[in-house]
C-alpha positions as CSV (number, residue, x, y, z in Angstrom):
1,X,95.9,23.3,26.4
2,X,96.6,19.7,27.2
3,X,100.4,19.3,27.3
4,X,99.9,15.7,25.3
5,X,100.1,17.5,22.3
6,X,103.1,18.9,21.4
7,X,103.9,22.9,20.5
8,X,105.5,22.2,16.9
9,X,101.6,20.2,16.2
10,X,99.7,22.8,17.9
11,X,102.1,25.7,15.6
12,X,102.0,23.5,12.3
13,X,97.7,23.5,12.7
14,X,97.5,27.3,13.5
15,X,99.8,27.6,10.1
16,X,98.0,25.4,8.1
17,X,94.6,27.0,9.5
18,X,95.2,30.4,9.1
19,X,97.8,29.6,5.3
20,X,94.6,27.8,3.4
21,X,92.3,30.5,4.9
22,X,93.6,33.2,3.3
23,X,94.4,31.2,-0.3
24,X,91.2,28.4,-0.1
25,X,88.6,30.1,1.9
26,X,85.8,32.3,0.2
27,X,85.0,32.2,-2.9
28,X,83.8,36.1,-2.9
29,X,86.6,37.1,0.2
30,X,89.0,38.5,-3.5
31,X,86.0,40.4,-5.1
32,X,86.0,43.2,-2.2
33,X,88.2,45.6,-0.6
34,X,89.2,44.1,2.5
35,X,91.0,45.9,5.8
36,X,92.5,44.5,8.7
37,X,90.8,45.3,11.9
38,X,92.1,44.5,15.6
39,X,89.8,46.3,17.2
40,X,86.0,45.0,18.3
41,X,84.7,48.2,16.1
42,X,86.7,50.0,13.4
43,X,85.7,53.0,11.6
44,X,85.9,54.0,7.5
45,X,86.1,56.7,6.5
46,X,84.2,57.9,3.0
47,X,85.2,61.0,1.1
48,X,82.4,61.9,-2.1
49,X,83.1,64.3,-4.9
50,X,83.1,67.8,-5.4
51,X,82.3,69.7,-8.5
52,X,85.0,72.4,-9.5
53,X,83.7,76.2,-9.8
54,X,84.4,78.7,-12.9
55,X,86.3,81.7,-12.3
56,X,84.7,84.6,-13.4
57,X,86.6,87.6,-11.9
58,X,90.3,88.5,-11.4
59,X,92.0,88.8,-7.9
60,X,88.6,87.2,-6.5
61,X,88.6,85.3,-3.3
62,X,89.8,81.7,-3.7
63,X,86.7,79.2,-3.3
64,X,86.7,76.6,-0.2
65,X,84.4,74.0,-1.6
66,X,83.6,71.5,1.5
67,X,84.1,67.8,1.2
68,X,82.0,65.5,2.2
69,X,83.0,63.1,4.6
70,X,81.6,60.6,6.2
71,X,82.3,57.0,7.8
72,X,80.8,53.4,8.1
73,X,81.3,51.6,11.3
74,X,82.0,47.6,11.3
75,X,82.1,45.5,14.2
76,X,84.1,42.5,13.9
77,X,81.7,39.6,14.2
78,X,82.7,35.5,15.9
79,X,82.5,32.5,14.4
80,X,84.1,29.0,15.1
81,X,84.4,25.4,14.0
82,X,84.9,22.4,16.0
83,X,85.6,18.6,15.7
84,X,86.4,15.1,17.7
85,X,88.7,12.9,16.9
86,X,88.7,9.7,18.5
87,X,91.8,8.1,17.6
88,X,94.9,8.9,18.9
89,X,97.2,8.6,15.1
90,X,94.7,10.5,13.8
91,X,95.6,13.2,15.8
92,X,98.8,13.7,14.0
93,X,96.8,14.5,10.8
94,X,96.7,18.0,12.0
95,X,100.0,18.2,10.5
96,X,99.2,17.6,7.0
97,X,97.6,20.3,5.6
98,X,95.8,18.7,2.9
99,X,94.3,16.6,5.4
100,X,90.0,16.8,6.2
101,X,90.4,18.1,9.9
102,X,92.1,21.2,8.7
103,X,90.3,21.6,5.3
104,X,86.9,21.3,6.9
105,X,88.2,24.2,9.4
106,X,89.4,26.4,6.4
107,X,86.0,25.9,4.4
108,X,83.4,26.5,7.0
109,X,84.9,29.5,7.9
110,X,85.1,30.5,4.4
111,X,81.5,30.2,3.7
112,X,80.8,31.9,6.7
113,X,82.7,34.5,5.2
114,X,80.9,34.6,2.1
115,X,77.5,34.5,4.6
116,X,78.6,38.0,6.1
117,X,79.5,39.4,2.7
118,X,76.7,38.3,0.8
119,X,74.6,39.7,4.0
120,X,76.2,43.0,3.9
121,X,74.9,43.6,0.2
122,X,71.9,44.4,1.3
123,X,71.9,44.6,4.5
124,X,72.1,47.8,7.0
125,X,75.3,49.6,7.3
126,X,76.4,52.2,10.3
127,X,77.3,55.2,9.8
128,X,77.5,58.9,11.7
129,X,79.8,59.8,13.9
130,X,79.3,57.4,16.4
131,X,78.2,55.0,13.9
132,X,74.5,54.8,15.4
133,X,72.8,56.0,12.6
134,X,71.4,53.1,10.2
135,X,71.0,53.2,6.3
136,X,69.1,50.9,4.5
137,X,69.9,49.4,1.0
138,X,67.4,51.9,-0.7
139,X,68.6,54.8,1.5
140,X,72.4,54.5,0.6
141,X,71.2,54.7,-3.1
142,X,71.3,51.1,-3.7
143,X,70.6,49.8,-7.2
144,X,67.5,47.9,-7.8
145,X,67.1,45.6,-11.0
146,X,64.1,42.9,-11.6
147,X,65.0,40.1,-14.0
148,X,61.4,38.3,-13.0
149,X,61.6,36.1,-15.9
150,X,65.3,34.6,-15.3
151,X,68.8,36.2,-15.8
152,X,68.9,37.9,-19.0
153,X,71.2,39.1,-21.5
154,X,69.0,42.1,-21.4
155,X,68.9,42.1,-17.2
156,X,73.2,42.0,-17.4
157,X,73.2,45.3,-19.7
158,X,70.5,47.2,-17.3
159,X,72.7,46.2,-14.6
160,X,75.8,48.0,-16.6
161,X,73.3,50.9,-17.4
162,X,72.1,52.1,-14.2
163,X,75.6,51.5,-12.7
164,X,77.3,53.6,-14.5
165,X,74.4,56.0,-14.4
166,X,75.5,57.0,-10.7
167,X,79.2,57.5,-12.3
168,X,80.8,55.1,-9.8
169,X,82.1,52.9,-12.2
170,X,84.2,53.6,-15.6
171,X,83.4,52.4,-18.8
172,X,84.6,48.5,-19.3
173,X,85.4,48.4,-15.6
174,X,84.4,44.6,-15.2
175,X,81.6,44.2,-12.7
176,X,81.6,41.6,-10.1
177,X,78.4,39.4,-10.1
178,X,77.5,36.6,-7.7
179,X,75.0,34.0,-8.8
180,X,73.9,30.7,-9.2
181,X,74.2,28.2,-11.5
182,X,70.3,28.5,-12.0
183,X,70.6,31.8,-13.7
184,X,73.7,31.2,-15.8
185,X,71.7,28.2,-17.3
186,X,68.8,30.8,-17.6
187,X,70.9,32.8,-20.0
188,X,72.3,29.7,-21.8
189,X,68.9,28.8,-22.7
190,X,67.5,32.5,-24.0
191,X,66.6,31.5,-27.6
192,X,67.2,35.3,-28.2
193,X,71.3,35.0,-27.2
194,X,73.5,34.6,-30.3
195,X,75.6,31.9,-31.5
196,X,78.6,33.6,-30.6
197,X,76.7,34.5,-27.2
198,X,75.9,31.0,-26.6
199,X,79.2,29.4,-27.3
200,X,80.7,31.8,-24.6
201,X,77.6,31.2,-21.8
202,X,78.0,27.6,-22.1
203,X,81.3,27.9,-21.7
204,X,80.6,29.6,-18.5
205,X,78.4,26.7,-17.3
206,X,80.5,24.7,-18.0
207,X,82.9,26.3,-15.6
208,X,85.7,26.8,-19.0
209,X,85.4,30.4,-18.3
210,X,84.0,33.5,-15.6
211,X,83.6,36.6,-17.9
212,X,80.9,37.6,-19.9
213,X,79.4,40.6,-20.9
214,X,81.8,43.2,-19.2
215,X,81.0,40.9,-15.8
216,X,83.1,38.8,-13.7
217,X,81.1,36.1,-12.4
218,X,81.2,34.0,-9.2
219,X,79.3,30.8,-8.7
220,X,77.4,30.4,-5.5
221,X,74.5,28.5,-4.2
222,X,74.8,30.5,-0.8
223,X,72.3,33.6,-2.2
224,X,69.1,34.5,-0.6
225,X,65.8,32.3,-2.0
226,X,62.4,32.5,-1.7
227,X,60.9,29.7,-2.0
228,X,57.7,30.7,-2.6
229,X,58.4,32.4,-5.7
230,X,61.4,30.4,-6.7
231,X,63.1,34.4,-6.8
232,X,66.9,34.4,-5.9
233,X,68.6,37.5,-5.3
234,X,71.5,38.1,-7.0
235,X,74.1,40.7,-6.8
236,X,76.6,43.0,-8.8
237,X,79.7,45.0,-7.3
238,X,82.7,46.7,-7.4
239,X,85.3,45.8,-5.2
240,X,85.0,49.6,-3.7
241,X,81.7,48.7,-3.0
242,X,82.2,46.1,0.1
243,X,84.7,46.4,2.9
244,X,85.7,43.3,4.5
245,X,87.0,43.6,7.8
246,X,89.1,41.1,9.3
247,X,91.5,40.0,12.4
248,X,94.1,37.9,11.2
249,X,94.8,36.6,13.8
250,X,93.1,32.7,14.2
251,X,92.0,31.8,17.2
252,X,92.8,27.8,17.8
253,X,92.9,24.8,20.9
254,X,93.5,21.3,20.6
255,X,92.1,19.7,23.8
256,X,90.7,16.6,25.3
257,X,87.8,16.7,26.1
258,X,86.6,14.6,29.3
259,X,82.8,14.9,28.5
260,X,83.4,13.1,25.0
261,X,85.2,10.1,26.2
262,X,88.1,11.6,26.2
263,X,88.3,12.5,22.4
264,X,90.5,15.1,21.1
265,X,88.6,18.3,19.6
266,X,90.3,21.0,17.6
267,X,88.8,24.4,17.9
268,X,88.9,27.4,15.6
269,X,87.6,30.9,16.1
270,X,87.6,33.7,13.2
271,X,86.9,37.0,13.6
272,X,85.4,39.2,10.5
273,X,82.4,41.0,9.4
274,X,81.6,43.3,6.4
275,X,79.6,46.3,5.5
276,X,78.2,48.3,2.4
277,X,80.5,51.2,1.8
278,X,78.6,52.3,-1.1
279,X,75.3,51.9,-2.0
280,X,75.8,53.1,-5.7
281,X,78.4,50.7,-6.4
282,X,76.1,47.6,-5.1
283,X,72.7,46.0,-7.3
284,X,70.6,43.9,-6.2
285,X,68.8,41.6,-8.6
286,X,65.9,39.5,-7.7
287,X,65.7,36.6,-10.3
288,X,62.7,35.0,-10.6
289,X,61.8,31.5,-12.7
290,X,62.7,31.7,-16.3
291,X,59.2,32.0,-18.1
């Protein structure tokens, strides 16, 4: 650390960093169940259900009835930003926290945050003792639904259907969906939705409002495509369903830097990752064109 810049700068960045990273950051960081992790690998632990037995005799020996346990392994993931600045006044922007050095910090790690999340949907979680052994999205009893002809009224309630056929969610628990605006203009243009249906989807493109249906949605244009096909791949969750992972703890520089002409560069390192705790709780949705 070049001792140009002064310690109540440097401190007043790092707070400004790591404040707007936890308020401004991800749009999906709220929608999951997120831990704090200071370790390189941390380990959940899972506990699943066990039916009750019917006595049928008197004095009869009490019933041990074995939980299942088990445990997904996350290891925490690095990611960092970087800039120049050239001109010495503008180094004193760092104090401002409104200002573009330290918002363009805040939101690229942010998306990168939604990255790993929207990764972890789908993607292979760790588990086993040692957390070695792999599951796939199919094999943790991931949901499956195909809306091939554009986001549906109809795809939303199939959705709600097969999710609360596994019995991980109550009835008129909202579900947490993450799309684009694509498919919530595919729904607003169903000439099978109803009046009163309509009025409330185009509210929702129109940004007015994020509920419909029993869902809570969250706009994204950050979701897997195929371009091929024009398919997206949507998803639907419950908070229980993702574990987010993170080290609070922001790691941040200001220094010159000789090989850029001297220039200033603030750095900033985050540390997270996330993982599929349950596969029941998580759907994935490929959406094709609407027809």
């Amino acid at each position: 650390m070049s001792q140009q810049i002064d310690t109540a700068l440097y401190n007043t960045y790092k707070n400004n960093i790591e404040i707007q990273f936890q308020q401004k950051g991800s749009r999906l960081r709220p929608y999951v169940t997120e831990e704090s992790q200071s370790s390189e690998f941390e380990f959940y632990d899972r506990i699943g259900p066990v039916d009750a037995v019917e006595i049928k005799d008197r004095h009869g020996d009490t019933p041990l009835l074995e939980t299942p346990h088990s445990r997904r392994r996350i290891g925490l993931r690095d990611f960092d930003w970087a800039d120049l600045i050239d001109k010495e006044d503008k180094i004193r922007l760092l104090n401002d926290p409104t200002s573009s050095y330290v918002q363009n910090a805040v939101y690229a790690l942010g998306r990168k945050v939604d990255d790993v999340i929207i990764e972890a949907m789908d993607g292979t979680a760790y588990t086993g003792k040692d957390g070695s052994t792999t599951r796939s999205f199919e094999a943790d009893g991931g949901i499956t639904v195909s809306a091939s002809s554009g986001m549906s009224v109809a795809a939303l309630l199939e959705i709600r259907e097969k999710m609360l056929e596994q019995e991980q969610i109550e009835d008129g628990q909202t579900i947490i969906m993450a799309l684009s605006i694509r498919e919530i203009n595919q729904m607003l243009a169903l000439e099978k939705v109803t009046s009163s249906d309509y009025a409330t989807v185009k509210a929702l493109a129109q940004g007015h409002i994020d509920t419909f249906a029993g869902f809570k949605f969250i706009r994204t244009q950050r979701l897997p495509w195929t371009k091929a096909t024009s398919t997206r791949t949507c998803f639907a969750w419950v908070p229980h369903g993702i574990c987010l992972a993170m080290n609070q703890a922001v790691d941040l520089s200001i220094d010159r830097r000789p090989d850029k002409r001297n220039a200033w560069q603030p750095y900033v390192k985050g540390h997270f990752n996330a993982s599929r705790m349950w596969g029941e709780m998580v759907c994935k949705i490929s959406v094709g064109p609407a027809s």
